[in-house]
C-alpha positions as CSV (number, residue, x, y, z in Angstrom):
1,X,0.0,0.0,0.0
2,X,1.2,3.9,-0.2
3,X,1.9,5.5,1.9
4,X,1.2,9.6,2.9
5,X,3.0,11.5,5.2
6,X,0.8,12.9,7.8
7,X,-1.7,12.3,10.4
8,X,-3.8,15.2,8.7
9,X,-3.9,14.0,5.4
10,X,-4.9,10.5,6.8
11,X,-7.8,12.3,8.7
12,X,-8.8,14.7,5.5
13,X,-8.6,11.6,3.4
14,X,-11.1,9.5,5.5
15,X,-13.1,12.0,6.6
16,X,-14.0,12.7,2.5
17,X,-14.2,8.6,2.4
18,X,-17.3,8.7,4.3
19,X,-18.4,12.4,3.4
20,X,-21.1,10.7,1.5
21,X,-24.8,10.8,3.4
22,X,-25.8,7.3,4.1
23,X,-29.3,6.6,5.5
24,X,-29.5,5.4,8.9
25,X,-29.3,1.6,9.0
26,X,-29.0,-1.5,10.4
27,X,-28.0,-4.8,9.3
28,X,-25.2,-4.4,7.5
29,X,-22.5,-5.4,9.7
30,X,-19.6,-7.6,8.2
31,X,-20.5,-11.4,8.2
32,X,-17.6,-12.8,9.7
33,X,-18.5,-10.3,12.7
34,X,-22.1,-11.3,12.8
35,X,-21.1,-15.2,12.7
36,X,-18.7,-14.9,15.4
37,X,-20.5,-12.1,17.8
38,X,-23.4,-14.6,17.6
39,X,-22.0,-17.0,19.0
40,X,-20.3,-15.3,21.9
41,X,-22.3,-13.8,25.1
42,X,-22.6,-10.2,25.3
43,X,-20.2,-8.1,26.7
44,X,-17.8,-5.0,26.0
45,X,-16.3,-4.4,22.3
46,X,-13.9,-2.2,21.0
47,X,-14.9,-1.2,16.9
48,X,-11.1,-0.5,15.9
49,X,-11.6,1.9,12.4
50,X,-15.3,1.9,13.1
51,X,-16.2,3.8,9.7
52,X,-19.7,4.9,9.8
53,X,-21.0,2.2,12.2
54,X,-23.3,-0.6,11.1
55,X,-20.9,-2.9,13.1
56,X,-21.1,-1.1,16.1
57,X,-25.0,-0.3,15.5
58,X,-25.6,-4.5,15.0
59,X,-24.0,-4.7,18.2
60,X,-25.5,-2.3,20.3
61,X,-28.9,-4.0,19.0
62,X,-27.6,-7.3,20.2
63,X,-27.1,-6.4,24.0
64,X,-23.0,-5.5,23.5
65,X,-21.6,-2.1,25.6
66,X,-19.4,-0.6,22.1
67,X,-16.5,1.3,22.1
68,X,-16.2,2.4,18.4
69,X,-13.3,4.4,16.9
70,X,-12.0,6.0,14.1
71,X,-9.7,8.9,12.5
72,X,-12.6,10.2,10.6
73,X,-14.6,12.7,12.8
74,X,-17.5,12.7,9.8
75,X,-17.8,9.0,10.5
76,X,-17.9,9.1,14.6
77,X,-20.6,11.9,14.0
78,X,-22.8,10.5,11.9
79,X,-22.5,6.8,14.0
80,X,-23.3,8.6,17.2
81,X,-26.3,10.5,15.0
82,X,-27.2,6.9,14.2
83,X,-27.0,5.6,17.2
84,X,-29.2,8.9,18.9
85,X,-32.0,8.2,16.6
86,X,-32.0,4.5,16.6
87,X,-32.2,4.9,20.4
88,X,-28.8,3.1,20.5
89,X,-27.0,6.1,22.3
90,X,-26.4,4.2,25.7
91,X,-25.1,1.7,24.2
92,X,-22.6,3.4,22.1
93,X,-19.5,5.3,23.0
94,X,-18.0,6.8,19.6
95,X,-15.1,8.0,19.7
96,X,-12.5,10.1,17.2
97,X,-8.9,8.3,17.7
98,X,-6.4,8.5,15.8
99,X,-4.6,4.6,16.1
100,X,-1.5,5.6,15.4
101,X,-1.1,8.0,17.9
102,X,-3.2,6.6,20.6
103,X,-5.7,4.0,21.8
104,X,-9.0,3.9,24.2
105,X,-8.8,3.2,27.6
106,X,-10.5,0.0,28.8
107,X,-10.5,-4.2,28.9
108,X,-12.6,-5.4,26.5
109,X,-14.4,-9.0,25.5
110,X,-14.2,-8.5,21.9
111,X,-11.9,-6.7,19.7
112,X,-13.1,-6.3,16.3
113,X,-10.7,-5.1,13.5
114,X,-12.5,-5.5,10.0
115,X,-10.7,-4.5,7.1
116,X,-8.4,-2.8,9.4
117,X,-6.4,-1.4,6.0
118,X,-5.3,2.3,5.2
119,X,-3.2,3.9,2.8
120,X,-1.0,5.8,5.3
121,X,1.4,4.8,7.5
122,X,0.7,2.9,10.9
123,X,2.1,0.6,12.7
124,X,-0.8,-1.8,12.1
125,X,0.8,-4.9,14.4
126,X,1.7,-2.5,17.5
127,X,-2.2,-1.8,17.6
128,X,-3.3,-5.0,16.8
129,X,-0.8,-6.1,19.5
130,X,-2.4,-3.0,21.8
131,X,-5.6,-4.4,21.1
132,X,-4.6,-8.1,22.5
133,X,-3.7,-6.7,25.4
134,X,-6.5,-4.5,25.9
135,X,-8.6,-8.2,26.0
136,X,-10.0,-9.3,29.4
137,X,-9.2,-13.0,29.9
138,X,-11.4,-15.0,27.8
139,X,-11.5,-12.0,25.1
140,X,-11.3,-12.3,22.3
141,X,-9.4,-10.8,18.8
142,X,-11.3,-10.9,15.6
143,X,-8.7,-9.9,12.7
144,X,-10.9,-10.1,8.9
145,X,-9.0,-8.6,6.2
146,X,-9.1,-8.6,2.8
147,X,-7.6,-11.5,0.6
148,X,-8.7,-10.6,-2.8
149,X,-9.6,-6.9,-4.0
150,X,-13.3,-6.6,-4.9
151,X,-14.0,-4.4,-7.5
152,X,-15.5,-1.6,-5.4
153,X,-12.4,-1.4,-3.2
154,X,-10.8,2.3,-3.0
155,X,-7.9,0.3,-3.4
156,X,-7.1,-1.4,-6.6
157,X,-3.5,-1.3,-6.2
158,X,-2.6,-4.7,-8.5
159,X,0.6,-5.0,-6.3
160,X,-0.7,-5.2,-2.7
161,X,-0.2,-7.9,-0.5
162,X,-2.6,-9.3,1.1
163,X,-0.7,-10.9,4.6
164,X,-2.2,-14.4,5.8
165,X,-3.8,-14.9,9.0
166,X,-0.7,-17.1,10.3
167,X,1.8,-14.1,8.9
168,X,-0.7,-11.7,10.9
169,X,-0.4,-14.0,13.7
170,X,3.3,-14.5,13.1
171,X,3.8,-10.4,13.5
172,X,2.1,-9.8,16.3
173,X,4.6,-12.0,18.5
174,X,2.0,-12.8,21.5
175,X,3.0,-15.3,24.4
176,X,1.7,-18.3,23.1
177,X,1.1,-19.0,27.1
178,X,-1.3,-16.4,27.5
179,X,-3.0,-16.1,23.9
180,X,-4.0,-18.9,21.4
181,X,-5.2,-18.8,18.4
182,X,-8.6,-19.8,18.1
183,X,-8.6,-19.5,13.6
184,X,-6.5,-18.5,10.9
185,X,-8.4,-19.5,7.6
186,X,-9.1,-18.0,4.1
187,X,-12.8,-18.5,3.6
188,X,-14.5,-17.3,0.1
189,X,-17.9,-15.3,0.2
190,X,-20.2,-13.5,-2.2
191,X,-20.4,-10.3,-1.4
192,X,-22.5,-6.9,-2.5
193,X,-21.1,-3.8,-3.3
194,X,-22.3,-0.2,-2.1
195,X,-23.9,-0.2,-5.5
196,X,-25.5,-3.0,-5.4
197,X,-22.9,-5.2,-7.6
198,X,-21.4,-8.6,-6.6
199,X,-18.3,-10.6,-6.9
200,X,-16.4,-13.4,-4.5
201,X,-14.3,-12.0,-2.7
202,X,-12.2,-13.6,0.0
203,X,-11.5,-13.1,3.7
204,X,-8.7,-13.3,6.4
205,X,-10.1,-14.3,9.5
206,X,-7.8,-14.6,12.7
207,X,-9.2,-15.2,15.8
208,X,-7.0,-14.6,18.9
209,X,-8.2,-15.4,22.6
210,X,-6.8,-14.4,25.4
211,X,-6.5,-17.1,27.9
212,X,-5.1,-15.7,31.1
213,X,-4.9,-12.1,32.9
């Protein structure tokens, strides 16, 4: 991926990413999310790169206490807008946070990082590591990034490397005596654009759980 050379121009550029109004909405949250969160009991989750918040929405519907961040302030205003009118507000603590330079406070039983990709520089394993960390025991780490470029991506770089979950895995460097990895696969899905088209597109999913304090 390139790379820009400030903090502002990663805010200015997703901040006009999301600049577009989208109507208020549920039910769009990433599938691998909605698979895994299903299964799990409801607790506290931190939305790392939250975007304009269906994830964090689908959550709050479904009894989870959301932490949800990102660099764009349009995106954390229109999620907590959201989140107001969908009577979601207690539920729902959105915050602007720049990753790179910081992270939120707090323990957390799920850490959600979907599509956790930009085009400016940041040391994407020292959050991810952060975030591991940040688990409570028995948390857990959900990792889905991209494995193939669908053809609505804002980036259709034909040189960008896609890492695996194990090389994800492999970078983070956790103790192996206090985290285990719970999956590291490649599924295929069909997916639907924002304009309605559709391709197969595949994921990497990486599931990390923290097994002591």
């Amino acid at each position: 991926m390139g790379t820009h050379s400030t903090d502002t121009d990663a805010a200015r550029f997703w901040d006009e990413h999301y600049r577009t109004p989208l109507p208020i909405r549920t039910g769009r949250a990433n599938p691998v999310l909605t698979e895994i969160a299903d299964a799990l009991t409801p607790g506290t989750v931190l939305d790392l790169g939250c975007g304009p918040g269906d994830d964090a929405l689908w959550l709050a519907a479904r009894g989870w206490q959301v932490t949800a961040v990102d660099i764009a302030a349009t995106a954390v205003r229109r999620l907590a807008e959201k989140a107001r009118a969908l009577d979601l507000h207690t539920m729902i603590s959105a915050q602007c946070v720049d990753l790179a330079e910081d992270f939120p406070a707090g323990t957390f039983d799920l850490v959600s990082a979907q599509y956790f990709h930009t085009p400016f520089a940041l040391r994407r394993a020292r959050v991810l590591r952060t975030a591991a960390h940040a688990l409570a025991p028995g948390g857990r780490l959900l990792v889905v990034d991209h494995g193939s470029t669908a053809p609505w991506s804002w980036n259709q770089d034909p040189d960008v490397d896609y890492p695996t979950p194990d090389e994800v895995s492999a970078e983070l460097a956790l103790d192996p005596t206090q985290w285990s990895i719970e999956r590291a696969d490649m599924p295929r899905r069909r997916a639907t654009g924002p304009g309605g088209q559709t391709a197969t597109v595949v994921d990497h999913v990486l599931i990390i759980r923290r097994t002591t304090p």
